[in-house]
Each structure stands twice: as structure tokens, then as C-alpha cells.
Backbone bond lengths (Angstrom), bond angles and torsions (degrees), N, CA, C in turn:
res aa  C-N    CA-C-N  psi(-1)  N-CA   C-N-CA  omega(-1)  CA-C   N-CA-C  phi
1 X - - - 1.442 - - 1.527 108.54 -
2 X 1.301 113.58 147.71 1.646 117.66 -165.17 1.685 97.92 -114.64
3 X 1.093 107.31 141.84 1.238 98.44 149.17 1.342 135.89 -64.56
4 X 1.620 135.13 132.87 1.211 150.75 160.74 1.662 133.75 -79.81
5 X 1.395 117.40 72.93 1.340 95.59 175.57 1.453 138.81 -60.15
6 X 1.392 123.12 -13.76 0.931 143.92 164.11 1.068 122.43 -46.35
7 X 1.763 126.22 -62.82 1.517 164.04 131.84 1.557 93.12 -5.84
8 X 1.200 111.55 -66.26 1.829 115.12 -157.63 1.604 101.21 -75.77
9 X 1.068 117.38 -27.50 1.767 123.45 168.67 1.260 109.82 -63.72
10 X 1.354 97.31 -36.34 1.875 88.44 -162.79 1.804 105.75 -87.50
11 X 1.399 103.41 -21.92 1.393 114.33 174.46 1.512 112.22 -72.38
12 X 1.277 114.52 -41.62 1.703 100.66 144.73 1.105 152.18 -47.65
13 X 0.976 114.19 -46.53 1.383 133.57 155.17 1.184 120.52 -40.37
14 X 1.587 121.55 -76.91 1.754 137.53 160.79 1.890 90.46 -35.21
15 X 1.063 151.85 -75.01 1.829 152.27 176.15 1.514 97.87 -26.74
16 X 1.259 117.85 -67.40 1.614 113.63 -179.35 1.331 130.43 -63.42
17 X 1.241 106.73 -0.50 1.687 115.88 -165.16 1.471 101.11 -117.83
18 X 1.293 108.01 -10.53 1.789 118.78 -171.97 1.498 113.31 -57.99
19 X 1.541 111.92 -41.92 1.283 137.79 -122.18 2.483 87.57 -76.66
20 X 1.271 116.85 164.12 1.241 109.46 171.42 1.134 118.12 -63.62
21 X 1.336 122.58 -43.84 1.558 129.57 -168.02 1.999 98.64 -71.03
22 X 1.351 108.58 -28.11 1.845 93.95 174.37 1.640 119.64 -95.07
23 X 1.665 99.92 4.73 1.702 122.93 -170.60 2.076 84.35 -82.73
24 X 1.538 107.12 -51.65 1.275 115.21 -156.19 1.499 100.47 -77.39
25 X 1.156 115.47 -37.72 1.566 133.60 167.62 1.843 99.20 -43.49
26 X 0.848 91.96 -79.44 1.718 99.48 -165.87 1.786 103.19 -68.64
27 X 1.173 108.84 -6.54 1.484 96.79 177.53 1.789 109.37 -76.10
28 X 1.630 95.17 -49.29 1.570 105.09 -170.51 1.490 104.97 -54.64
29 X 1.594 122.98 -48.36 1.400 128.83 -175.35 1.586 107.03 -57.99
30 X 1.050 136.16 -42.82 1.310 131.04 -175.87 1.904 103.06 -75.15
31 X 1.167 108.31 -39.02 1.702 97.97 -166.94 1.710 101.59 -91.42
32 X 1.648 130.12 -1.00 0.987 131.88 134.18 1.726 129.77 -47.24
33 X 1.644 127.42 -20.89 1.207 134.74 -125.01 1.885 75.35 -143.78
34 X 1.202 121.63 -51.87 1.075 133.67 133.06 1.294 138.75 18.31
35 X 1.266 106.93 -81.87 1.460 142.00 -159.97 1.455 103.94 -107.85
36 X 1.360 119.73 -42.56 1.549 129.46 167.37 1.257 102.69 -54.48
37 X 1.664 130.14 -54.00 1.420 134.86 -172.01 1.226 113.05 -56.90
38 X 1.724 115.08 -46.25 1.499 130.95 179.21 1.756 102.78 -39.84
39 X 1.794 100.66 -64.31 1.817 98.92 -171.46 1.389 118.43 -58.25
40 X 1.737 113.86 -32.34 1.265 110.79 163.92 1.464 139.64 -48.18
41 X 1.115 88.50 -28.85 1.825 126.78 -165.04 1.815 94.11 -56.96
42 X 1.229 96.95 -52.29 1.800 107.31 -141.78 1.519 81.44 -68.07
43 X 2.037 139.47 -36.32 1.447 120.27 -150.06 1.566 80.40 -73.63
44 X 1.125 125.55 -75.20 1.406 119.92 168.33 1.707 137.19 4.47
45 X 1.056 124.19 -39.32 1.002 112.87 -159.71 1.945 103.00 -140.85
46 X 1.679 90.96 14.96 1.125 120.86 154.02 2.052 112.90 -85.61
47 X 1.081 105.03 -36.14 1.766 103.67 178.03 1.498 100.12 -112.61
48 X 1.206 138.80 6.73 1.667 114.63 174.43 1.625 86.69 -123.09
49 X 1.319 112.84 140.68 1.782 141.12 139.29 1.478 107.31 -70.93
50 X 1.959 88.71 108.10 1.309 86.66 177.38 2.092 95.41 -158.69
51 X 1.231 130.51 20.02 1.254 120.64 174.07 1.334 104.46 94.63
52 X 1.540 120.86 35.07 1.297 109.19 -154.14 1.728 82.19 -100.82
53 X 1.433 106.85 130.96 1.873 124.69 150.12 1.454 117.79 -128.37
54 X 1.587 92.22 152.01 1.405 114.51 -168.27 1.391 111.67 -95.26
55 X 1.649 121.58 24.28 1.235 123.82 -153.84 1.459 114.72 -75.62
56 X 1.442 143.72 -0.92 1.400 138.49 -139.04 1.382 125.75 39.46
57 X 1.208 109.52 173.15 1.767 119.39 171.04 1.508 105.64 -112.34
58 X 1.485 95.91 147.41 1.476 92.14 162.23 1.417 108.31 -131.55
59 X 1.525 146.79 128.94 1.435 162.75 -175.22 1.645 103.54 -92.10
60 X 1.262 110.97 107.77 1.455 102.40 152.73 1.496 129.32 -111.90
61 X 1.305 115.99 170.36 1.546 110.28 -147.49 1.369 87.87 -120.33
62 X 1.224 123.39 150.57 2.069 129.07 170.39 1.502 95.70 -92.41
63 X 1.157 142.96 -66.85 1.082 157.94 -144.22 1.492 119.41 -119.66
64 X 1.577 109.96 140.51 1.516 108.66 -174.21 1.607 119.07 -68.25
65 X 1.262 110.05 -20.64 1.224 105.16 -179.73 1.546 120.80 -83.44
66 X 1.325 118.45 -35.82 1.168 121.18 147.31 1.858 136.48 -54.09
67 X 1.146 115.74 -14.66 1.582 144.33 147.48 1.383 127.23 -56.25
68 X 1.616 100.27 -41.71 1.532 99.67 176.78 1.482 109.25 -126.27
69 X 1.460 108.40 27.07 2.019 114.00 155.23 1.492 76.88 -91.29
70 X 1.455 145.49 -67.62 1.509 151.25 -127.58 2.048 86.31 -64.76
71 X 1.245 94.03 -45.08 1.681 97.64 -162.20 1.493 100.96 -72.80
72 X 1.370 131.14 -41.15 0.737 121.40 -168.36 1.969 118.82 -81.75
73 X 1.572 93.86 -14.23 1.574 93.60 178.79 1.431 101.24 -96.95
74 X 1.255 133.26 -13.52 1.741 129.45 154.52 1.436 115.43 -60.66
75 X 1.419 111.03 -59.35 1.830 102.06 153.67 1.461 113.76 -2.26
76 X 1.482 92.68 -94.70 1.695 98.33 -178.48 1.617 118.97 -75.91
77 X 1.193 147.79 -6.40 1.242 135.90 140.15 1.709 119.16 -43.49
78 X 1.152 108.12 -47.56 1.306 127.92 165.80 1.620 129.99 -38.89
79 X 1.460 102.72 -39.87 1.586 110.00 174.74 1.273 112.14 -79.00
80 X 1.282 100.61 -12.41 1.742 98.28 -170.31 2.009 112.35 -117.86
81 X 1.222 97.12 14.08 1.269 89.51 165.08 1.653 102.98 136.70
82 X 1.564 132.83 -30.58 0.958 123.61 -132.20 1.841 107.73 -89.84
83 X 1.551 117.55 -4.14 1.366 103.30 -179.38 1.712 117.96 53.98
84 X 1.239 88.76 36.73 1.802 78.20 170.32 1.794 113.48 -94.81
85 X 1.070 130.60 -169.90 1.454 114.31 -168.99 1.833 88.06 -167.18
86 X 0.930 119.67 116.73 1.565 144.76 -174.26 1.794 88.85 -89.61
87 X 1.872 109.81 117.08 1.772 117.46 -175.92 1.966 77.48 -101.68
88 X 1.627 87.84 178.66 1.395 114.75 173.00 2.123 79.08 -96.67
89 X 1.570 104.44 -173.22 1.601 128.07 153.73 1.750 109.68 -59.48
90 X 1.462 116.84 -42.71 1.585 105.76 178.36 1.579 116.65 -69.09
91 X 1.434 83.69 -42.41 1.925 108.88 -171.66 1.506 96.37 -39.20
92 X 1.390 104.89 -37.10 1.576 100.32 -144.70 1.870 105.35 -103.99
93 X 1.729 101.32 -6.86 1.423 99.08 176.80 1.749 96.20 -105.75
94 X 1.191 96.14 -1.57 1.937 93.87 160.61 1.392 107.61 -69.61
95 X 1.594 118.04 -58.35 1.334 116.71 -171.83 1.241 125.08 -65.16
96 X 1.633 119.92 -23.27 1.361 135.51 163.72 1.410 110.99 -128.03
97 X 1.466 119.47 91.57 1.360 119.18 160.25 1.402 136.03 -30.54
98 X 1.632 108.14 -37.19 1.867 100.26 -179.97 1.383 96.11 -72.82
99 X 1.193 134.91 0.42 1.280 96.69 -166.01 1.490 112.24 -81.74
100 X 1.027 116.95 -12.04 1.663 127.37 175.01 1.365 98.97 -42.17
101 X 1.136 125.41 -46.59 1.698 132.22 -169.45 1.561 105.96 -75.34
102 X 1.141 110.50 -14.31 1.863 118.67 -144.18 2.037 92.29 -67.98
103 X 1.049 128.60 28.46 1.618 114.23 -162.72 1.062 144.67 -4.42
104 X 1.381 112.06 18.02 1.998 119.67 165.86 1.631 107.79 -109.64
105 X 1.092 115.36 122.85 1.090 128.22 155.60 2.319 111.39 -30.43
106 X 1.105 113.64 124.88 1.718 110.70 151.79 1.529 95.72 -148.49
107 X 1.617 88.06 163.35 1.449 117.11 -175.95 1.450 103.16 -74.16
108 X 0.915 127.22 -52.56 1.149 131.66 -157.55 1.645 119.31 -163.40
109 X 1.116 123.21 -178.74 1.896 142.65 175.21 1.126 125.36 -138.87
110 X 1.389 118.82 156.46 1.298 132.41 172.32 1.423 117.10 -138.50
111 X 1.624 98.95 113.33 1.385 105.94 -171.01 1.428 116.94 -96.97
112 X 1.334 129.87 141.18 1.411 139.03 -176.65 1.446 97.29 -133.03
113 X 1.698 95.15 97.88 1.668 91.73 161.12 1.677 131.04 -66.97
114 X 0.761 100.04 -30.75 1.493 110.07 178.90 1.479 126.47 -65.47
115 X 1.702 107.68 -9.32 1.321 87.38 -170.93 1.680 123.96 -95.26
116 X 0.910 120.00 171.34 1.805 100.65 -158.65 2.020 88.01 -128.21
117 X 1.325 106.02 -171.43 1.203 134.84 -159.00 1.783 133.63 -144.05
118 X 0.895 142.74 158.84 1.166 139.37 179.96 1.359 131.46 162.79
119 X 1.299 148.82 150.56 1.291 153.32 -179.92 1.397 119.10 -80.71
120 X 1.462 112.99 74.05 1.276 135.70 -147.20 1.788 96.84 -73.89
121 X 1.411 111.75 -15.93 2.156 101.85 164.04 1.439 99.29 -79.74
122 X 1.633 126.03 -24.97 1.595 95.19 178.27 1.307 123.98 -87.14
123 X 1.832 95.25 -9.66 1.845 96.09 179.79 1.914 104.20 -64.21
124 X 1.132 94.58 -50.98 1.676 101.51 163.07 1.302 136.87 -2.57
125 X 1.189 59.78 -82.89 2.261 80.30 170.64 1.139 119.97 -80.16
126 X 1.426 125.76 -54.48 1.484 115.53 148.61 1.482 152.61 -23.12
127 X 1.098 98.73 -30.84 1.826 116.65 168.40 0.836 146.83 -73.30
């Protein structure tokens, strides 16, 4: 194995970028980039046939600690536009009935109405 100076730069770099405040940094810029794509989205998928639904997502969590990183990074998605909405376990088999059947236990959900769907080989070919 050789040494890389190149490698050791870039591994610096990736160290400086780690930090929360450039996690929170780069979160807002991407779900800004995001959300711009979303409005773009709609002229789009107004002229191509392609499986397109407007159904939302819903995220469920196994574990509390993973529940309250989810809550806490909707928090701040949240200030900036994103409409996400943090369910309880009922909340969330209200909003999706099978899940009553679903046989794993989660703490909780995170619902994003907004997010949409589609058969991204026919958008493909279509375009």
C-alpha cells in the first residue's frame, strides 16, 4: 500500500465537513434543491405518462433513538419549508390502515405529504 496524498486531503476535508453545524448546513441546501425540484417536477409530469402519484411517504422508526434523530431533523426541515408532520404508532396506522397487520412493532412515523412517486424507467424513455 502506497501512500496517498491526495487520499489524506480528501480525508480532511470529509473530518471538516462532519461536524453538526455542516450536517445542518448541507441538510437545508439539499432539501432547498429539493423542494425547487418538487415545483419543477409538477410541469413535467404534467406532459410525460409515466406512473406518476401524489401519494406521500410515510417512514417508520424501530427504535426511540432513531425516532427522535427523525424528529429532530424534521424540526429543522420544517423551518425551512418542508411540512413534515412527526405521527404517534396509532397516528400512523390511522394514516395507513395495513399497517395494523404490518407485524413489527415501531415507535413511531414521519409523514411527508408531499412526497410523490413514479416509474422512473418510464420517465426515461419518455423524455
Amino acid at each position: 500500500m502506497t501512500f496517498s496524498p491526495r487520499f489524506l486531503e480528501w480525508g480532511l476535508r470529509f473530518l471538516a465537513n462532519s461536524s453538526q453545524k455542516r450536517f445542518e448546513r448541507n441538510t437545508v441546501e439539499v432539501l432547498k434543491l429539493a423542494m425547487e425540484s418538487r415545483r419543477e417536477f409538477t410541469n413535467v409530469s404534467d406532459k410525460v405518462a409515466f406512473d406518476y402519484r401524489h401519494t406521500g411517504k410515510l417512514n417508520l422508526y424501530s427504535s426511540c433513538a432513531s425516532f427522535e434523530k427523525a424528529q429532530a431533523l424534521s424540526d429543522l426541515k420544517n423551518l425551512y419549508g418542508a411540512e413534515q408532520t412527526i405521527l404517534t404508532s396509532a397516528e400512523a396506522i390511522e394514516q395507513e390502515p395495513a399497517l395494523a397487520h404490518y407485524g413489527h412493532s415501531f415507535v413511531g412515523a414521519l409523514w411527508s405529504p408531499h412526497d410523490e412517486s413514479g416509474d422512473s424507467r418510464l420517465f426515461c424513455i419518455r423524455v
